[in-house]
N, C-alpha and C positions, 0 to 999 in steps of 0.2 A: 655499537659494535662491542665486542665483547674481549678482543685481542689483547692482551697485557702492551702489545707493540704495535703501532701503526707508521708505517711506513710516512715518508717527509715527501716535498715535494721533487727535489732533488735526485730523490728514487726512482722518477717517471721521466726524468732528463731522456731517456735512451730514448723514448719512442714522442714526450710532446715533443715542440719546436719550441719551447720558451717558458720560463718560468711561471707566467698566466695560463698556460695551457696546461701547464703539469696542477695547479693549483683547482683549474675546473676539473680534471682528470678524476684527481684525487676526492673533491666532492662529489662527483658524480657515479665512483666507488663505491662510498660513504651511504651515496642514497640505494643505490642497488644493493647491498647488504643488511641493509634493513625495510627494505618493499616485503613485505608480507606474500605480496600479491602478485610474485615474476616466480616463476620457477628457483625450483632451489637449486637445480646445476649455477643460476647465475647468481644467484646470491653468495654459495659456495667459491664462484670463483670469485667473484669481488674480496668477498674475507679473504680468501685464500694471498691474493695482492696485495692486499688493505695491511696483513700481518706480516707480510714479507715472505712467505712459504716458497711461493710461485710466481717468477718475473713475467711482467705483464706480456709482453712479447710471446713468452713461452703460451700462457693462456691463451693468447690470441690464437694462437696455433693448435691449440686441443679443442680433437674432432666434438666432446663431449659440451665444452664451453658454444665455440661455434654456433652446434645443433639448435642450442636453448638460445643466444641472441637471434638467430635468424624464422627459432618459430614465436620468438618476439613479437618480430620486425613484422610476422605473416598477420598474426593476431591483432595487431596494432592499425594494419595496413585494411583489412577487414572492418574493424569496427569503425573506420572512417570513413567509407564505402558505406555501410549503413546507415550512417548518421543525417537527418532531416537536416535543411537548410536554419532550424529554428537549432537544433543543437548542436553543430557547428558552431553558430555565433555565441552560443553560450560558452561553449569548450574554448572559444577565443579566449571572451572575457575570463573566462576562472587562468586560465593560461597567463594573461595579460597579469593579473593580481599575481600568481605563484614569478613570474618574474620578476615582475619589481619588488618582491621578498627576497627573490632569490639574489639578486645585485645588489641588493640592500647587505646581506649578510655576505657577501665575496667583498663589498668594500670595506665592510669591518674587519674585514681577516686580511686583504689586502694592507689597511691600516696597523693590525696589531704585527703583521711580516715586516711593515715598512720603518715600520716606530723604532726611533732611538733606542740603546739598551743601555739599563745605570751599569755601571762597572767601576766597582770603587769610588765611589758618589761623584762619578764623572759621566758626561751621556756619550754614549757611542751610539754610530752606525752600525747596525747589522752587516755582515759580512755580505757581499755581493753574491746573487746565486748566480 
């Protein structure tokens, strides 16, 4: 992403239920703004959150944002309906692999959120979100 500013987890309080939720939120922003391969209404609206322009809510609400998730959702919904029994199982396994990267990398961010902070060569807790 290319923002001088990206929004915190903090910033998605209003709409996740919990600080895990705001944190997947925020990654999955992150990915949507840089897919090549989604429409650019939703790439656009991701940055547009991602930089703080546009509260997520409000996006949520724009006819144009909308439009482009739901001919996602049709595209998506499509090519699974197509898919042979033999790719299917493979779209498992490649899925299976990009999760257990993908939890691999929420735990380390999860880690670096949770980790003590030096403060005057003394360690503190990060402040409670």
């Amino acid at each position: 992403m290319t923002a001088d500013r990206e929004i915190q987890d903090e910033e998605l309080m209003g709409i996740a239920q919990d600080p895990e939720q705001a944190l997947r939120l925020r990654r999955s922003l992150r990915t949507i703004a840089n897919a090549t391969s989604l429409h650019p209404d939703l790439r656009d609206m991701a940055r547009a959150v991602l930089s703080g322009r546009v509260d997520i809510k409000d996006a949520f609400q724009d006819p144009r944002y909308t439009e482009a998730v739901y001919q996602r959702i049709h595209e998506m919904r499509r090519a699974a309906d197509d898919q042979t029994y033999a790719e299917r199982r493979q779209s498992k396994a490649r899925f299976a692999e990009w999760d257990a990267r993908q939890q691999a990398e929420l735990d380390r961010e999860r880690a670096e959120r949770d980790s003590p902070v030096l403060i005057s060569g003394r360690r503190q807790r990060p402040a409670q979100r």
